[in-house]
PyMOL Python script that loads the backbone (N, CA, C, O; Angstrom):
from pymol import cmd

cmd.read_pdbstr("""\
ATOM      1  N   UNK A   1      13.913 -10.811  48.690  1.00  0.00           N
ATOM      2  CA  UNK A   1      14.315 -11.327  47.401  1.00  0.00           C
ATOM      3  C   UNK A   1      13.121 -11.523  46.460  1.00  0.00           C
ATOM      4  O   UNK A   1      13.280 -11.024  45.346  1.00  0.00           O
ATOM      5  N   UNK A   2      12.078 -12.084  46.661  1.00  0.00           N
ATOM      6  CA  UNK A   2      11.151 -12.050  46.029  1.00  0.00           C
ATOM      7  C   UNK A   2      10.030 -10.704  45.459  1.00  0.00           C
ATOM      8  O   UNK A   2       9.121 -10.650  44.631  1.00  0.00           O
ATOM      9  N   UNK A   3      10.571  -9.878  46.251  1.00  0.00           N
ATOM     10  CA  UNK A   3       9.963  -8.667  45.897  1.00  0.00           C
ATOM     11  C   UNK A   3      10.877  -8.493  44.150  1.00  0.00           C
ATOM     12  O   UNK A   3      10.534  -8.450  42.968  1.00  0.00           O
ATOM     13  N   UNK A   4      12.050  -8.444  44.868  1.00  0.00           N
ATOM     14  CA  UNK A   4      13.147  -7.744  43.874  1.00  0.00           C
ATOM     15  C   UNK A   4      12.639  -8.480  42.162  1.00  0.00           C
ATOM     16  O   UNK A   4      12.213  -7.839  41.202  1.00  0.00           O
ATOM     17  N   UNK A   5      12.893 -10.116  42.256  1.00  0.00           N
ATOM     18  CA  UNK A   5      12.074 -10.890  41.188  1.00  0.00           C
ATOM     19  C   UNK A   5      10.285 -10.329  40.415  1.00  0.00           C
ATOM     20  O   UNK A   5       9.664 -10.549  39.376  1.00  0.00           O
ATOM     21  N   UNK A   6      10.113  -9.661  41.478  1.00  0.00           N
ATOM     22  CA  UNK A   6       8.578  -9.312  40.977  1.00  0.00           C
ATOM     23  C   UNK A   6       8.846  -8.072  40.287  1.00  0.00           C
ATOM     24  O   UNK A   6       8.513  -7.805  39.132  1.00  0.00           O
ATOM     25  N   UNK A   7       9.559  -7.242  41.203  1.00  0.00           N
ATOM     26  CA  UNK A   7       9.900  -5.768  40.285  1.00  0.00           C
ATOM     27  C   UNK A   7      10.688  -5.544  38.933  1.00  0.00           C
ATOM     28  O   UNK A   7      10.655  -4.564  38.189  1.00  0.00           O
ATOM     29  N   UNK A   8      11.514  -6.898  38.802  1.00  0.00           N
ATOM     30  CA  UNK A   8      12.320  -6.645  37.647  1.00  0.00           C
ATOM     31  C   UNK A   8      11.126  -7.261  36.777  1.00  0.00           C
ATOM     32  O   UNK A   8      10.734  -6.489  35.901  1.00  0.00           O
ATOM     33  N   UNK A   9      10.316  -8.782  36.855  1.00  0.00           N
ATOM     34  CA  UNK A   9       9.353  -8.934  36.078  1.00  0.00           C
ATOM     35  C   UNK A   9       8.526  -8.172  35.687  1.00  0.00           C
ATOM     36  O   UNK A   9       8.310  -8.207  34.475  1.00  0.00           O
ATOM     37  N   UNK A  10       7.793  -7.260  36.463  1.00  0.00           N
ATOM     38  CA  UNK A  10       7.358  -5.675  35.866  1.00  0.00           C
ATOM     39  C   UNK A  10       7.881  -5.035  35.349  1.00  0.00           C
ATOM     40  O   UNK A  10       7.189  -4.186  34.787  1.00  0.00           O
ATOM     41  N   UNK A  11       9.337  -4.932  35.143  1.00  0.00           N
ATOM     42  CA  UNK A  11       9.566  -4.258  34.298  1.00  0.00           C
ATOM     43  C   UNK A  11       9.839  -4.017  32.966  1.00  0.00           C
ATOM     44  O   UNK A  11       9.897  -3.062  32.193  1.00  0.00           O
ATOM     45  N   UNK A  12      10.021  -5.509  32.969  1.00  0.00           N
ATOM     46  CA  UNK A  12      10.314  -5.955  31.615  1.00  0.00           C
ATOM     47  C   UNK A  12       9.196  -6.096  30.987  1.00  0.00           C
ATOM     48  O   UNK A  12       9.045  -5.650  29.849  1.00  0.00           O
ATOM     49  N   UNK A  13       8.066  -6.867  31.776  1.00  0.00           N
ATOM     50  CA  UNK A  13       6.966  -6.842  31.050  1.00  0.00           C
ATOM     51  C   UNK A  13       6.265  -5.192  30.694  1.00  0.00           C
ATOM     52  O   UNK A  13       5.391  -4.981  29.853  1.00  0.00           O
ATOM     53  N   UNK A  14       6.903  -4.182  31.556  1.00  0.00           N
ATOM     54  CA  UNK A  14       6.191  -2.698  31.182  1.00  0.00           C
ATOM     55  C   UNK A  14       7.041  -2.547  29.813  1.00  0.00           C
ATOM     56  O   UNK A  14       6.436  -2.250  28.782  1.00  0.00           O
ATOM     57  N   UNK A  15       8.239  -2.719  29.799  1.00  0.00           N
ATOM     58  CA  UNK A  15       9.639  -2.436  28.907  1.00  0.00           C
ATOM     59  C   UNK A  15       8.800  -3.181  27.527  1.00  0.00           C
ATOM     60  O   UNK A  15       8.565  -2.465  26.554  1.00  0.00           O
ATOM     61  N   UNK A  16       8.426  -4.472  27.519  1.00  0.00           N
ATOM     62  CA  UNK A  16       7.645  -5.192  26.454  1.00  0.00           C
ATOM     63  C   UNK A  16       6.623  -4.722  25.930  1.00  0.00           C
ATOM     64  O   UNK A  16       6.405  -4.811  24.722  1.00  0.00           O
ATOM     65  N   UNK A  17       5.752  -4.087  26.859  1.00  0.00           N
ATOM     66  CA  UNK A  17       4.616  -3.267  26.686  1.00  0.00           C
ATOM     67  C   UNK A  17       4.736  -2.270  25.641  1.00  0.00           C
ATOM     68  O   UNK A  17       4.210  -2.105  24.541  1.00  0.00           O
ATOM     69  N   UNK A  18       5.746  -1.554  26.459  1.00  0.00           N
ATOM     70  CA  UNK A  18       5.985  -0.130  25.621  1.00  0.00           C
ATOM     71  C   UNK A  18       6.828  -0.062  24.100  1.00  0.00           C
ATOM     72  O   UNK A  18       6.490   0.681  23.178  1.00  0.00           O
ATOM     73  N   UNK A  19       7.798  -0.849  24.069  1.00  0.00           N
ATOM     74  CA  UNK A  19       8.002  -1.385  22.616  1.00  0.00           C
ATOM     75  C   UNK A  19       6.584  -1.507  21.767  1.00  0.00           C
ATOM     76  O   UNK A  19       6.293  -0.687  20.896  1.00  0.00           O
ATOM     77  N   UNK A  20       5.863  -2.459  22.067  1.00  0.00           N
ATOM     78  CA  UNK A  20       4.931  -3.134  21.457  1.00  0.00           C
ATOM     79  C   UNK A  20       3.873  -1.956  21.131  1.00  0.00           C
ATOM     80  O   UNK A  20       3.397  -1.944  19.996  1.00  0.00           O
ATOM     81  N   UNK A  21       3.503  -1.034  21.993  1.00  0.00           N
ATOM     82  CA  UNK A  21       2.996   0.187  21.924  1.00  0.00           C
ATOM     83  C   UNK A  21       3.921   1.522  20.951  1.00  0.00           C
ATOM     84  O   UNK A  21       3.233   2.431  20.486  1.00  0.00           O
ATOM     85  N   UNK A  22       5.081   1.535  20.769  1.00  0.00           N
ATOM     86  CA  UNK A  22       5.991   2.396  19.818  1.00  0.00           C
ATOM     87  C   UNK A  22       5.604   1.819  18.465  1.00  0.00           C
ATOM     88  O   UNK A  22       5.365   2.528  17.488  1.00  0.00           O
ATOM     89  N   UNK A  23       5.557   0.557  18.466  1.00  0.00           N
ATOM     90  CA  UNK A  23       5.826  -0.066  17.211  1.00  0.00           C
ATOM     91  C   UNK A  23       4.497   0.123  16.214  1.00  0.00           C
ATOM     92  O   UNK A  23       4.444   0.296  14.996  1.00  0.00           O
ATOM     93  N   UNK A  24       3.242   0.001  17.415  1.00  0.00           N
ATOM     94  CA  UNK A  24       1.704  -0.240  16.758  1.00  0.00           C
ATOM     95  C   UNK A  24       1.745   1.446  16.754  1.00  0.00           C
ATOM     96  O   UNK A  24       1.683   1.848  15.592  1.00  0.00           O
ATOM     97  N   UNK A  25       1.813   2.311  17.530  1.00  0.00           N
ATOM     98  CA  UNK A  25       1.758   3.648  16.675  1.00  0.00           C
ATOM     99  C   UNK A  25       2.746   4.447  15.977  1.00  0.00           C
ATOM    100  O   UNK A  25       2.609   5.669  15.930  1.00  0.00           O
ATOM    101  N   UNK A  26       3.753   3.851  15.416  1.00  0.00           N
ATOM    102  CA  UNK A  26       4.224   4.502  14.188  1.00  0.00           C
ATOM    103  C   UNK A  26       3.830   3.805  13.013  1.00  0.00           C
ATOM    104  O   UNK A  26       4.160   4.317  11.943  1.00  0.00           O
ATOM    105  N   UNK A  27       2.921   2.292  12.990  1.00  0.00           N
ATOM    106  CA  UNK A  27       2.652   1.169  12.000  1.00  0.00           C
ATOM    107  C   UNK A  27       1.159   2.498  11.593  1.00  0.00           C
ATOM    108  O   UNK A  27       0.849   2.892  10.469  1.00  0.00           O
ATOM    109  N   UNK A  28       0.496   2.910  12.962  1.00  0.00           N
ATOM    110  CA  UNK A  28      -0.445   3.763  12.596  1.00  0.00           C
ATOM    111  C   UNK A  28      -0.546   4.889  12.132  1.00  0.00           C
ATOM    112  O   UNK A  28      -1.410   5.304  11.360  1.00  0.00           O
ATOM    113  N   UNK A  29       0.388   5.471  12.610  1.00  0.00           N
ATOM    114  CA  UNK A  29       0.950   7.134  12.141  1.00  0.00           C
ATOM    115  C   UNK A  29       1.363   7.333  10.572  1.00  0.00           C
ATOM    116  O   UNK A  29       1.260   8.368   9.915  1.00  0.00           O
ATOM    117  N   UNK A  30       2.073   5.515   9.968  1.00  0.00           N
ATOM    118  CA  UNK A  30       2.576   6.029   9.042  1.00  0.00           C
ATOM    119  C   UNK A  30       1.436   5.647   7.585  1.00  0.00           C
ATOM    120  O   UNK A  30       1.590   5.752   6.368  1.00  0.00           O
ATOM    121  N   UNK A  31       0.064   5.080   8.631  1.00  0.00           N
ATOM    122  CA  UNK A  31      -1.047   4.588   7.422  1.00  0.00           C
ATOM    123  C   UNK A  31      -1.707   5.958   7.607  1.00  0.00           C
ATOM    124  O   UNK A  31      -2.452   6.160   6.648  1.00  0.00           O
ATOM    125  N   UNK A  32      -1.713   6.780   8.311  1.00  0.00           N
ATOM    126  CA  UNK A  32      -2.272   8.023   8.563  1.00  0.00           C
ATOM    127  C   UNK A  32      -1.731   8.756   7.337  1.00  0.00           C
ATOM    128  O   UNK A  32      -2.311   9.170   6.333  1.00  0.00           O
ATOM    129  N   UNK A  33      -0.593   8.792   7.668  1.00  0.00           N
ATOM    130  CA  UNK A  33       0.019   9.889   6.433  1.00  0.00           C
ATOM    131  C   UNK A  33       0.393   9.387   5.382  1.00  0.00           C
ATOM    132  O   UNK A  33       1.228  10.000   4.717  1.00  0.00           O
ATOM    133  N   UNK A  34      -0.014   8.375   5.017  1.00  0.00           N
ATOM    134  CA  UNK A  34      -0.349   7.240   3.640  1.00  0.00           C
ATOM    135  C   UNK A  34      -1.505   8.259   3.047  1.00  0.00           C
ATOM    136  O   UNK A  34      -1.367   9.256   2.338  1.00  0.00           O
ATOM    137  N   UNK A  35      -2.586   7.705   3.541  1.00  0.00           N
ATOM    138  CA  UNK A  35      -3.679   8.047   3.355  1.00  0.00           C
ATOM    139  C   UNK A  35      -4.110   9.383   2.997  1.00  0.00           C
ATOM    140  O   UNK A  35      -4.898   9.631   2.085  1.00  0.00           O
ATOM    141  N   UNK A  36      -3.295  10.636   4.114  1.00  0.00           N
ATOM    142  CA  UNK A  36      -3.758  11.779   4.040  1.00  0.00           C
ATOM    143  C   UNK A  36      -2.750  12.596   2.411  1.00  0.00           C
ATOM    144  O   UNK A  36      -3.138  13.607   1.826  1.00  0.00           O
ATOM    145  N   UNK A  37      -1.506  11.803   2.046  1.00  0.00           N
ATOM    146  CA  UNK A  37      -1.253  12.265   1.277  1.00  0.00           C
ATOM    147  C   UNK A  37      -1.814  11.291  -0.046  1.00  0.00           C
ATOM    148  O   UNK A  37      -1.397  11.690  -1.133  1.00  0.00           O
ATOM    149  N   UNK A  38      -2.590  10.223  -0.088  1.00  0.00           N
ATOM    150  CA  UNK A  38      -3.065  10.324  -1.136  1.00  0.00           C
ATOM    151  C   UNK A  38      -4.695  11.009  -0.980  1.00  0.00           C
ATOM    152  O   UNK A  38      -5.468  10.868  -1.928  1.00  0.00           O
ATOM    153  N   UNK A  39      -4.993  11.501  -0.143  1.00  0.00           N
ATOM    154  CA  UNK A  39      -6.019  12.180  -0.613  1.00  0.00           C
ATOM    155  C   UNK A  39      -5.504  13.669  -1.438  1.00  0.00           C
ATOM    156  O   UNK A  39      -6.017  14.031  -2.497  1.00  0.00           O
ATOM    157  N   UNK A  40      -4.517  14.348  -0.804  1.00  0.00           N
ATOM    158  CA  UNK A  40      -4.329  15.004  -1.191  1.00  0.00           C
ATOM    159  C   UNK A  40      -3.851  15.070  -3.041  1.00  0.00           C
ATOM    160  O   UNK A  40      -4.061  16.014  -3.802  1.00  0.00           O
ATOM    161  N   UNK A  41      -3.234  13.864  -3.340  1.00  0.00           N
ATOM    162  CA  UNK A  41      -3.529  13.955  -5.031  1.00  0.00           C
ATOM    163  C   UNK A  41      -4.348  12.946  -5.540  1.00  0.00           C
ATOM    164  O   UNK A  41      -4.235  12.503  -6.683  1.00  0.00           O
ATOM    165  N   UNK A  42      -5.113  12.598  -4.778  1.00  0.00           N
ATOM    166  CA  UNK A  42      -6.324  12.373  -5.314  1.00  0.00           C
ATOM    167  C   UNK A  42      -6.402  10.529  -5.728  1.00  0.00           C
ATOM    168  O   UNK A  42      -7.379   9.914  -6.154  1.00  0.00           O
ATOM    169  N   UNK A  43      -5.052  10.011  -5.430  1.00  0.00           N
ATOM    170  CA  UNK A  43      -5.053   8.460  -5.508  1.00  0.00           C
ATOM    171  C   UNK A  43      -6.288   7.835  -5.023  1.00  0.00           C
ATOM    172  O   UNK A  43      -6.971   8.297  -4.109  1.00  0.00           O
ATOM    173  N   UNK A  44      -6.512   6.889  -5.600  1.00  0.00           N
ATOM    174  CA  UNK A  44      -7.555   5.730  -4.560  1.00  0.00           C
ATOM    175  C   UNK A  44      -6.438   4.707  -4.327  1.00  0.00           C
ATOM    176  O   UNK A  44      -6.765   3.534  -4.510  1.00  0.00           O
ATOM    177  N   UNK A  45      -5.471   4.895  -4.042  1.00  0.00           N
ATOM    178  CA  UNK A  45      -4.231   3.593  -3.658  1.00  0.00           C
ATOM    179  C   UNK A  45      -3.080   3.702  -3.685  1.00  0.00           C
ATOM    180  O   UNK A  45      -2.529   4.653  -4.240  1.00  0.00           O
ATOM    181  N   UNK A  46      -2.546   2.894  -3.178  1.00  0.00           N
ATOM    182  CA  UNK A  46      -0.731   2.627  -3.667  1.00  0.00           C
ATOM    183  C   UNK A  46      -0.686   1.457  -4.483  1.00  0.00           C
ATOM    184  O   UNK A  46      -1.231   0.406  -4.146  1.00  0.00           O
ATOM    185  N   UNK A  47      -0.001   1.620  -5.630  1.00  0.00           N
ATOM    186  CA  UNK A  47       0.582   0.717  -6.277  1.00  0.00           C
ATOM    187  C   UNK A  47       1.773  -0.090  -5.641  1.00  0.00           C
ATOM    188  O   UNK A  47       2.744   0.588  -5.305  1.00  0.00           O
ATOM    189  N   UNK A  48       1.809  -0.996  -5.500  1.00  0.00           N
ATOM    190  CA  UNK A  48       3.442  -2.113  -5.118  1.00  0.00           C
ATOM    191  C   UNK A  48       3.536  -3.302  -6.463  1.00  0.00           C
ATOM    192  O   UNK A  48       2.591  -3.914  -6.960  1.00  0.00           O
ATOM    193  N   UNK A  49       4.605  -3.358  -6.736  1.00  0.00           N
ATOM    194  CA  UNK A  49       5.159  -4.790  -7.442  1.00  0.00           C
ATOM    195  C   UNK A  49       5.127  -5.732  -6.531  1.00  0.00           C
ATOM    196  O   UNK A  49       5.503  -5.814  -5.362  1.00  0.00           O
ATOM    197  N   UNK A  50       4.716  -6.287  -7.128  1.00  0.00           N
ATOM    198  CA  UNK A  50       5.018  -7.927  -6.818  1.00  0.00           C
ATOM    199  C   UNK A  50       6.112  -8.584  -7.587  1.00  0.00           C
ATOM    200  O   UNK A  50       6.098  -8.913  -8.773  1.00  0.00           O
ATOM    201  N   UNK A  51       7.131  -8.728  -6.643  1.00  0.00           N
ATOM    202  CA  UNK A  51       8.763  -9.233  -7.033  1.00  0.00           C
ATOM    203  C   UNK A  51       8.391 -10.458  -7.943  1.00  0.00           C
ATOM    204  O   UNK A  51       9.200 -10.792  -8.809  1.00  0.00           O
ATOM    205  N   UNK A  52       7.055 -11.237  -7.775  1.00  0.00           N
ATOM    206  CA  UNK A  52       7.781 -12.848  -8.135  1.00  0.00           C
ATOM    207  C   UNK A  52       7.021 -12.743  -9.569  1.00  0.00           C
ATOM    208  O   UNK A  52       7.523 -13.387 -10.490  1.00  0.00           O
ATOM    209  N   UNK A  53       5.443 -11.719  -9.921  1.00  0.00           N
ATOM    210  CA  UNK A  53       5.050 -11.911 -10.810  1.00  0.00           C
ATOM    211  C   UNK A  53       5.136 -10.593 -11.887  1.00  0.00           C
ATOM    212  O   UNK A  53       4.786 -10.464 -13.060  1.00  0.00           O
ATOM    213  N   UNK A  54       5.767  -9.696 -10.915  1.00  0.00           N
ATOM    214  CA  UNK A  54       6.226  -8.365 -11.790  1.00  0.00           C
ATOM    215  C   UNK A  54       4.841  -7.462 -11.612  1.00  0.00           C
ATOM    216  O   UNK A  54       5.192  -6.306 -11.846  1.00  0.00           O
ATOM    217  N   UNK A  55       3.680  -7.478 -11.356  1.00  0.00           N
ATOM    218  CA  UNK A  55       2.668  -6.906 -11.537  1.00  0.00           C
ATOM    219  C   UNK A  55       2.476  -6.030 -10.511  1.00  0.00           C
ATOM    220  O   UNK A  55       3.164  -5.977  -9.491  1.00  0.00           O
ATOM    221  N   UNK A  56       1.553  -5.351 -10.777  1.00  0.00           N
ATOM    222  CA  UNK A  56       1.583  -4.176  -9.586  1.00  0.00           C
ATOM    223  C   UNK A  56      -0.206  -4.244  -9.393  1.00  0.00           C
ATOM    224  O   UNK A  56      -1.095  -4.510 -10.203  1.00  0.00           O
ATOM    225  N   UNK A  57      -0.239  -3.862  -7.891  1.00  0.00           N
ATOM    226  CA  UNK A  57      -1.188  -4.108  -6.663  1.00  0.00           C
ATOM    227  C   UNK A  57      -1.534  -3.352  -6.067  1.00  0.00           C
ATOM    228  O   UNK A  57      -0.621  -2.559  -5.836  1.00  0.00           O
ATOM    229  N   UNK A  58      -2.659  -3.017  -5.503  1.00  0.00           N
ATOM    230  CA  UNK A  58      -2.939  -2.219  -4.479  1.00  0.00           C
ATOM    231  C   UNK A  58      -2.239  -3.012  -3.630  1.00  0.00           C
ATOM    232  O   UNK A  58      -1.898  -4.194  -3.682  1.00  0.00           O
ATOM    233  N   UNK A  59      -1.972  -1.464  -2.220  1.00  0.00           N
ATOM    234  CA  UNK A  59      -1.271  -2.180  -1.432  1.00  0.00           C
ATOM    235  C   UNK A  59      -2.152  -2.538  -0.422  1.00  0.00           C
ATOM    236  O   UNK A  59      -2.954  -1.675  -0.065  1.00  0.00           O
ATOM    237  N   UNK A  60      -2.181  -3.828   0.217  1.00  0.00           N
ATOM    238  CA  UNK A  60      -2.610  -3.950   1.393  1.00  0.00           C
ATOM    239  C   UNK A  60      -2.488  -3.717   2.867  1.00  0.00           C
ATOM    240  O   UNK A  60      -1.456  -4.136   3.392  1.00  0.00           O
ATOM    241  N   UNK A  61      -3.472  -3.050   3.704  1.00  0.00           N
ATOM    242  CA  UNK A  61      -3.017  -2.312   4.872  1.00  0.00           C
ATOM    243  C   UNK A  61      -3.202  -3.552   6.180  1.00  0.00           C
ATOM    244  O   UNK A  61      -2.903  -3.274   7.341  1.00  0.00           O
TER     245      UNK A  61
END
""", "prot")
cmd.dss("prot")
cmd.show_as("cartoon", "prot")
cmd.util.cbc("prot")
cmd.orient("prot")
């Protein structure tokens, strides 16, 4: 019985792992191709609004 408790705790904690690992490389993949398409027209940034003061921002990564 105690095996069984250890194996499901591995797994979940691998299962937690690997979420947490999907999540940090598509957060990376998608500053990748941020980036590579503003080099390509030549931006130094993204513009975003800011909802509360209307103004627009570089965006922060």
């Amino acid at each position: 019985m105690p095996q069984l408790i250890f194996f499901a705790l591995v797994g979940v904690v691998a299962y937690i792992g690997y979420r947490s690992f999907i999540k940090e490389a598509e957060r990376v993949t998608a500053k990748v191709r941020r980036n590579e398409k503003q080099r390509q027209t030549g931006a130094n940034g993204t513009l975003v609004k800011d909802p509360e003061t209307g103004e627009y921002r570089l965006e922060k990564d």
